[in-house]
C-alpha positions in Angstrom: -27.6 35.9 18.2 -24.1 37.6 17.9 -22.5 34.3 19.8 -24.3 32.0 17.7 -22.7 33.5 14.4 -19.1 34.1 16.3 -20.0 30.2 17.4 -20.8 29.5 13.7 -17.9 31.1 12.8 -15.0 29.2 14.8 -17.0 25.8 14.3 -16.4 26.4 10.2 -13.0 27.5 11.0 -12.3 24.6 12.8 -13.5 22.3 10.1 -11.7 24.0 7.4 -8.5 23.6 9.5 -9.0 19.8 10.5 -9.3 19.2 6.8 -6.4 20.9 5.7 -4.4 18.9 8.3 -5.7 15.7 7.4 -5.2 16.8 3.7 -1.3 17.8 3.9 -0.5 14.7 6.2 -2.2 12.2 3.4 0.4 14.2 0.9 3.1 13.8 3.4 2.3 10.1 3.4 1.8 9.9 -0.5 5.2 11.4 -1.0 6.5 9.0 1.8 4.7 5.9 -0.2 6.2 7.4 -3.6 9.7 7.3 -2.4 9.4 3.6 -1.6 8.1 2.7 -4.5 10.7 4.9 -6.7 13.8 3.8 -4.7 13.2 0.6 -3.3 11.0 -1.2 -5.5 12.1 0.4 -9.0 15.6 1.0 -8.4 16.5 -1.6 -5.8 14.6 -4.5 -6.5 13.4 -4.0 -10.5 16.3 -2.9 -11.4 19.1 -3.8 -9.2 17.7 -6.8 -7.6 19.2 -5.5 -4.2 17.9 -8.0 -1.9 18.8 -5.6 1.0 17.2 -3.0 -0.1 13.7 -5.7 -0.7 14.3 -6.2 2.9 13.7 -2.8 4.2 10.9 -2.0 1.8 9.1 -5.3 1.9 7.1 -6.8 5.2 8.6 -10.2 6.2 5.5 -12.2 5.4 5.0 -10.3 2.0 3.2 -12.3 -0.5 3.3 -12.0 -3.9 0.1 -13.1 -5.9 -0.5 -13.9 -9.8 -2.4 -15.5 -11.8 -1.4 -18.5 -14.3 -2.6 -18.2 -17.9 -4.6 -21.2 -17.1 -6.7 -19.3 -14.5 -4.8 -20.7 -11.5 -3.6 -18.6 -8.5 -0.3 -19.0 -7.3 1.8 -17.2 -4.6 5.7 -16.3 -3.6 6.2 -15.3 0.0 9.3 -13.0 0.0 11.7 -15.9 -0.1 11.0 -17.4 -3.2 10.9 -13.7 -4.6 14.4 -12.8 -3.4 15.5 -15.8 -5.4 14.2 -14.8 -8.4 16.3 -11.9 -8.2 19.3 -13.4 -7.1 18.9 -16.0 -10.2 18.7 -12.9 -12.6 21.9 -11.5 -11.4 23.2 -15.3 -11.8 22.0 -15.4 -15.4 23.4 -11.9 -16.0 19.7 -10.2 -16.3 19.9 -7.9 -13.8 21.0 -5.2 -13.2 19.0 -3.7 -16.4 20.5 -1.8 -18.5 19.8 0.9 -21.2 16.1 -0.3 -23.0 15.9 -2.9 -20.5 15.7 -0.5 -17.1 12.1 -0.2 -15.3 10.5 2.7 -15.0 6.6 3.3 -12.9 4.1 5.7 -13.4 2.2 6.0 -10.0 -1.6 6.2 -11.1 -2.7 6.5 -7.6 -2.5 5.7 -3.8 -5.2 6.0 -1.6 -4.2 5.8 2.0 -6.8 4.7 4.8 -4.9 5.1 8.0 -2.2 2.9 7.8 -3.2 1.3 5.4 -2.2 2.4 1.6 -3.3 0.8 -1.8 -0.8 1.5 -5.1 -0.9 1.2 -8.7 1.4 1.3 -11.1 2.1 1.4 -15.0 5.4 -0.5 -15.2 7.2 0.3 -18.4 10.4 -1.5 -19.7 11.7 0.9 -21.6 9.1 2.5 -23.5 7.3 -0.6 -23.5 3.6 -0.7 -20.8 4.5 -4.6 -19.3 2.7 -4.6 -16.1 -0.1 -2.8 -14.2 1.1 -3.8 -10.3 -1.3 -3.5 -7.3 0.8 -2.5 -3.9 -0.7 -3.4 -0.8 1.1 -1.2 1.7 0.6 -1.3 6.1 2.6 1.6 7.9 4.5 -0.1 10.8 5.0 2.4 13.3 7.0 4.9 11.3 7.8 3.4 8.0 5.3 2.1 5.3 6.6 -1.4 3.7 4.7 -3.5 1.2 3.1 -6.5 2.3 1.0 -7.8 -0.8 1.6 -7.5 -4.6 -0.8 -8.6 -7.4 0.2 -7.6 -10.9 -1.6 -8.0 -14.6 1.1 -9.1 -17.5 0.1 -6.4 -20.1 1.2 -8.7 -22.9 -1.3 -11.1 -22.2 -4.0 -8.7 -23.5 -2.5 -9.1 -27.3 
């Protein structure tokens, strides 16, 4: 009887420590995620439209997904993005400045292996403009973004 308590005993133990691992590696991969998203997509991209920076924290057949106000779908692979940004510096939009910098609240990632799903308040300014879904893949050591699909928050109004 005494071994199957002690038995008992290490098997919770074990458990309890397998979850605590699994728990403080998920954190270690949400701060990990959180750093991408604060210094390569806010900073670099939203607000400097640093198309080096977009390199390293976006996959190479990233796809970026929205929906028309007709109802249509449309898509820019990570070309066609990187020119949009390069046209704003052109036109003298970016980099933002003062009232016009981006900001993100991170309202959650849930990471399944290496996979990871984000979302964001995007704020310009004060101002909520988008809700952005990040579809994040962890390639070998480094998580990059492979899919975003955003929701214009004016378009509500």
């Amino acid at each position: 009887m005494k071994q199957l308590i002690l038995a008992g005993t290490f098997y919770c133990v074990f458990v309890c420590f397998s979850f605590s691992q699994t728990n403080a590696e998920i954190q270690n991969e949400q701060k990990a995620i959180t750093r991408l998203i604060q210094t390569c997509y806010i900073e670099g991209m939203a607000n400097n439209g640093d198309t080096t920076i977009m390199n390293e924290c976006f996959h190479s057949d990233f796809v970026l997904m929205g929906l028309s106000k007709g109802q249509k779908l449309w898509s820019w692979d990570l070309g066609k993005f990187k020119e949009y940004y390069v046209k704003g510096k052109e036109e003298g939009k970016i980099p933002k400045k003062g009232k016009n910098m981006v900001s993100a609240k991170i309202i959650s990632i849930d990471i399944e292996g290496t996979m990871a799903l984000a979302k964001l308040e995007l704020y310009k300014g004060e101002t909520l403009t988008y809700i952005d879904y990040l579809n994040l893949f962890k390639f070998n050591t480094e998580w990059q973004i492979v899919c975003k699909t955003f929701y214009n928050v004016s378009e509500k109004k």
